[in-house]
Backbone bond lengths (Angstrom), bond angles and torsions (degrees), N, CA, C in turn:
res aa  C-N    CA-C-N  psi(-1)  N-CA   C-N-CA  omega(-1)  CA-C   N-CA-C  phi
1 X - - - 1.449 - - 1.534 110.60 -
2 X 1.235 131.82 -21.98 1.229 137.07 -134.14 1.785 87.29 -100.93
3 X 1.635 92.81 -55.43 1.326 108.52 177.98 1.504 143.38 -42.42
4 X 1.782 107.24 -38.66 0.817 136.65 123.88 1.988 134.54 -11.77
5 X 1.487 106.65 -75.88 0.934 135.31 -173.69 2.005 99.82 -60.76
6 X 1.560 98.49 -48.54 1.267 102.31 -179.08 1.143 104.40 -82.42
7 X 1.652 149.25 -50.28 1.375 136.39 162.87 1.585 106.58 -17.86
8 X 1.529 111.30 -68.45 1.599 111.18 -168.22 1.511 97.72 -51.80
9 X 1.182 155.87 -68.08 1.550 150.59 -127.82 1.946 77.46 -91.79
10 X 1.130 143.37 -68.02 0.977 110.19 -152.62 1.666 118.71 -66.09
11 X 1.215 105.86 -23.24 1.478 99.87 177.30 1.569 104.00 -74.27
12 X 0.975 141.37 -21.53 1.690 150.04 165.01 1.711 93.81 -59.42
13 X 0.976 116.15 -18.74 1.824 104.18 177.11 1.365 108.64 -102.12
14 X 1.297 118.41 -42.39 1.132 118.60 -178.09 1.599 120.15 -50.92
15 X 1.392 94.44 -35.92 1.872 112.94 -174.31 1.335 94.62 -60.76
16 X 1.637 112.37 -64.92 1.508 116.01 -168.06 1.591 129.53 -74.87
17 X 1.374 102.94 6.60 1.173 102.58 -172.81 1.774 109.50 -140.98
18 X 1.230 98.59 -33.67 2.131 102.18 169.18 1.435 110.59 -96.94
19 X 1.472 108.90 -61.11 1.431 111.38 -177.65 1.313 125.10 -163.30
20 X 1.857 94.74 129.46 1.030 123.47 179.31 1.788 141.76 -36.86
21 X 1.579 103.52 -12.33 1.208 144.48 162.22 1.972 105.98 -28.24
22 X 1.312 116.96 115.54 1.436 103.21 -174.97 1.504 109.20 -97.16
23 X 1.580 126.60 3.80 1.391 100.50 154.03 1.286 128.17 -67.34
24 X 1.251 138.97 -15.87 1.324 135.80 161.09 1.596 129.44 -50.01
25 X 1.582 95.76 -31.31 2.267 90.60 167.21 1.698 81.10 -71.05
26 X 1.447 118.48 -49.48 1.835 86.54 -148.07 1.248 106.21 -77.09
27 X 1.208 147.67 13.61 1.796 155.38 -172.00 1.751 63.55 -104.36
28 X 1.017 145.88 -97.67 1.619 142.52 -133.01 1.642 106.98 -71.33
29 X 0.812 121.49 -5.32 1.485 140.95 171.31 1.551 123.13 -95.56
30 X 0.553 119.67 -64.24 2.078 140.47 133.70 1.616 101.32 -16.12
31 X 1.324 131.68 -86.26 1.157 151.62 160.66 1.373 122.42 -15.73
32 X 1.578 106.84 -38.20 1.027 117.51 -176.12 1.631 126.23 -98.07
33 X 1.027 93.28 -24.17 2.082 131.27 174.78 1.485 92.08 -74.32
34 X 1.314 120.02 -38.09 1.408 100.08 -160.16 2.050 89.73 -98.40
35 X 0.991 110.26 -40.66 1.596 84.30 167.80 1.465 126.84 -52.63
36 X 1.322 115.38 -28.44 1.437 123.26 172.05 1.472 116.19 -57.95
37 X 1.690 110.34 -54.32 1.268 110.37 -171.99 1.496 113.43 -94.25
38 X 1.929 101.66 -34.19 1.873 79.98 -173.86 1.800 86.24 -120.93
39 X 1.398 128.86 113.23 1.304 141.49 167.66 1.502 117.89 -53.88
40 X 1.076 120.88 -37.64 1.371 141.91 167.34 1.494 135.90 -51.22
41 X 1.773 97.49 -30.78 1.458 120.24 -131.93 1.558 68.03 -92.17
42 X 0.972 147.84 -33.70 1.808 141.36 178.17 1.605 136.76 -82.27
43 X 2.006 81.73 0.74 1.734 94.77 -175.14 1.743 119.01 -52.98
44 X 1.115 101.41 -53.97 1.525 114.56 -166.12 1.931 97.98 -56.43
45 X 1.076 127.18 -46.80 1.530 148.18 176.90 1.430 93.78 -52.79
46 X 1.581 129.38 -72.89 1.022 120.91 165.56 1.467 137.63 -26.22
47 X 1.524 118.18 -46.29 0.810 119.87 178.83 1.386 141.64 -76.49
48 X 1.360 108.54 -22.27 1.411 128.08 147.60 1.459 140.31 -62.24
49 X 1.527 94.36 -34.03 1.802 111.12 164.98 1.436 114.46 -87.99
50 X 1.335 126.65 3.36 1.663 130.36 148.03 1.210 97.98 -99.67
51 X 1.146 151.80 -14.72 1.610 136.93 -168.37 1.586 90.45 -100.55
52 X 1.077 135.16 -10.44 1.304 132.25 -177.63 1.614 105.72 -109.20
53 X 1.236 111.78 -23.87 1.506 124.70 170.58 2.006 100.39 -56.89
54 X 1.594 91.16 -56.36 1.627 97.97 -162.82 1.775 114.57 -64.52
55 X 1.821 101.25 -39.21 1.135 96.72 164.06 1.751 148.13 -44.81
56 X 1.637 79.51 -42.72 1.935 99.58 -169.30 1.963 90.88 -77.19
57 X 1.340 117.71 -28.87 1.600 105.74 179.40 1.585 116.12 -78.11
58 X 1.786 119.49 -29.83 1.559 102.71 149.22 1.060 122.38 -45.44
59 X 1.390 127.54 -67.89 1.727 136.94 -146.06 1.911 90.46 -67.08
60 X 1.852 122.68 -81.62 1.186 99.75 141.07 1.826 124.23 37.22
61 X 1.453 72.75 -106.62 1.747 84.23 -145.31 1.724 105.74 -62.79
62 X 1.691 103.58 -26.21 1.524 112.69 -176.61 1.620 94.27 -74.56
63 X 0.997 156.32 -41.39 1.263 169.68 -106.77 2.043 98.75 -117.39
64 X 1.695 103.37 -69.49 0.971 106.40 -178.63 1.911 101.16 -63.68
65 X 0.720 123.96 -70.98 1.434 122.64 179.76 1.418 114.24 -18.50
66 X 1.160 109.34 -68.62 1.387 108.02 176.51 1.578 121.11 -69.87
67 X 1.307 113.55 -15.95 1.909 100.44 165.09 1.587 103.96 -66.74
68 X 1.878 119.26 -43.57 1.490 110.01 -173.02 1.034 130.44 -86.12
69 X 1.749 119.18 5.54 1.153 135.14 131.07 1.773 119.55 -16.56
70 X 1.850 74.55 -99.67 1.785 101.94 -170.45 1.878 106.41 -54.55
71 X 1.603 122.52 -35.05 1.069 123.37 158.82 1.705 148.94 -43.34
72 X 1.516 82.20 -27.58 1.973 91.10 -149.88 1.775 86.70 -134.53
73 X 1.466 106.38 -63.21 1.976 108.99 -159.93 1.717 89.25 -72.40
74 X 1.099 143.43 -51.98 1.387 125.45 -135.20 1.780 97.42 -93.21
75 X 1.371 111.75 -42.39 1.810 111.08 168.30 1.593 111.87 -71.75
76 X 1.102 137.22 0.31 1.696 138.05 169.77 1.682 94.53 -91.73
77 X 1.324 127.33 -51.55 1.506 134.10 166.51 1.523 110.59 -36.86
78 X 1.782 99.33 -58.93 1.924 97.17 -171.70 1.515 104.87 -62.43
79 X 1.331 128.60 -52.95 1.229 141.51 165.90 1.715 113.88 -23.15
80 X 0.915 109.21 -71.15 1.662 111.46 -174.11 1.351 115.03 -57.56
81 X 1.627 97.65 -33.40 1.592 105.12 -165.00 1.874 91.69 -75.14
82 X 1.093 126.20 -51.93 1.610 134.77 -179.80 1.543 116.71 -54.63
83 X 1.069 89.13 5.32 2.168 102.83 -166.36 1.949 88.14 -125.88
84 X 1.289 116.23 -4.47 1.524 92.58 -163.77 1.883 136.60 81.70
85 X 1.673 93.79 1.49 1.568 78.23 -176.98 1.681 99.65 -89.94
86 X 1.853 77.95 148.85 1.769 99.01 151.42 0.973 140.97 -161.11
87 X 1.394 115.42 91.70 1.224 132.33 -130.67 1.770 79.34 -107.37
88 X 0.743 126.14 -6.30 1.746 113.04 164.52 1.809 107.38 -89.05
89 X 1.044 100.79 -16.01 1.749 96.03 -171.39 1.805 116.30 70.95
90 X 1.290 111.02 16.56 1.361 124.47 172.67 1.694 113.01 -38.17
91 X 1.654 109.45 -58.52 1.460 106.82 -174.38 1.857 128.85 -62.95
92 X 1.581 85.58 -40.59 1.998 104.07 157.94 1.722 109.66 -45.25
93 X 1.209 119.41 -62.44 1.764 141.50 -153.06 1.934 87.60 -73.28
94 X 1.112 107.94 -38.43 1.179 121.29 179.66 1.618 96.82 -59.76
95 X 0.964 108.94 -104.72 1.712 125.20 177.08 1.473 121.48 -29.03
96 X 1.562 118.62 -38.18 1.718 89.34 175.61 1.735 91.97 -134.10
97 X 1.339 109.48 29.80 1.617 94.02 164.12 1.400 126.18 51.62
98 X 1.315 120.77 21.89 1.265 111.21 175.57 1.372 112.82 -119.74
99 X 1.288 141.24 -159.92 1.582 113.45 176.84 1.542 96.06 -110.03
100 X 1.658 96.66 178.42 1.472 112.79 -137.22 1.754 89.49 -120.83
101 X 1.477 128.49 3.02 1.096 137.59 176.52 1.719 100.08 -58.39
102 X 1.668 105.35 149.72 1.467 108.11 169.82 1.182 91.86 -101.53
103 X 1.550 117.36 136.91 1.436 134.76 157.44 1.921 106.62 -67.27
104 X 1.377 101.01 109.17 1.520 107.12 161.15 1.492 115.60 -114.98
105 X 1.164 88.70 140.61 2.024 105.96 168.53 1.515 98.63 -112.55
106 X 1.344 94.33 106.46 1.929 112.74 -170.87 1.076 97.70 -153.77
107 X 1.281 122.69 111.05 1.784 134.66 170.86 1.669 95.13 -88.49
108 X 1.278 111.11 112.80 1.534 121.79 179.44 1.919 102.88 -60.03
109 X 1.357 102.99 159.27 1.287 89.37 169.25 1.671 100.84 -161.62
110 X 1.401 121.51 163.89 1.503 121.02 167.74 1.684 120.26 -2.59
111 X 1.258 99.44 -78.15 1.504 119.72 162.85 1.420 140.40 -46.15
112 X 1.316 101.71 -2.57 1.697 127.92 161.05 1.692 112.36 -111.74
113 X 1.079 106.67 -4.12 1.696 101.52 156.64 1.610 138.85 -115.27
114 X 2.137 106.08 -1.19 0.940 93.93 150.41 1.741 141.36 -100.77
115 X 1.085 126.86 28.38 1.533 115.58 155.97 1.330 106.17 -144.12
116 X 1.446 109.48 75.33 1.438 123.40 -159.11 1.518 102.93 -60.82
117 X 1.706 129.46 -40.40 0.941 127.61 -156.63 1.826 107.37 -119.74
């Protein structure tokens, strides 16, 4: 139905904006009658313009990810590492193998659960 709906508006642009040509109201008029009368009559159309919807949002979404990857995470990494941070304690954990946890003696209380974050 949707498909339909959008067939009609784009041929409604085309008229008003490329050409002046008046089979285009009745292609958008037509278009529109038939979503009215046959709902169906756009399924198969539909289904390809969501299967092409779903495609372009993998490629997309894998696409953007990996530019702000290679962009943003891996030069903030070289950076820290060239500055000395280590805020994981990697080079210690490295060297004497033991774990890198701080031992606290902290009896939790009321007052450690309201502004947790």
């Amino acid at each position: 139905m949707e498909v339909g709906v959008l067939g009609a508006l784009l041929c409604l642009i085309v008229y008003l904006f490329y050409s002046e040509n008046v089979i285009w109201i009745w292609i958008s008029i037509s278009s529109l009658g038939l979503v009215l009368l046959l709902p169906k009559f756009f399924q198969p159309l539909a289904f390809l313009w969501f299967g092409l919807g779903k495609v372009l949002g993998l490629v997309s979404t894998r696409v953007l990810l990996t530019i702000t990857f290679f962009l943003l995470v891996i030069p903030v990494g070289y950076i820290r590492k060239l500055l000395g941070k280590d805020e994981l304690r990697l080079k210690r954990f490295k060297k004497s193998r033991e774990s890198v946890f701080f031992v606290r003696e902290h009896v939790f209380g009321p007052d450690d659960l309201k502004n947790t974050f």
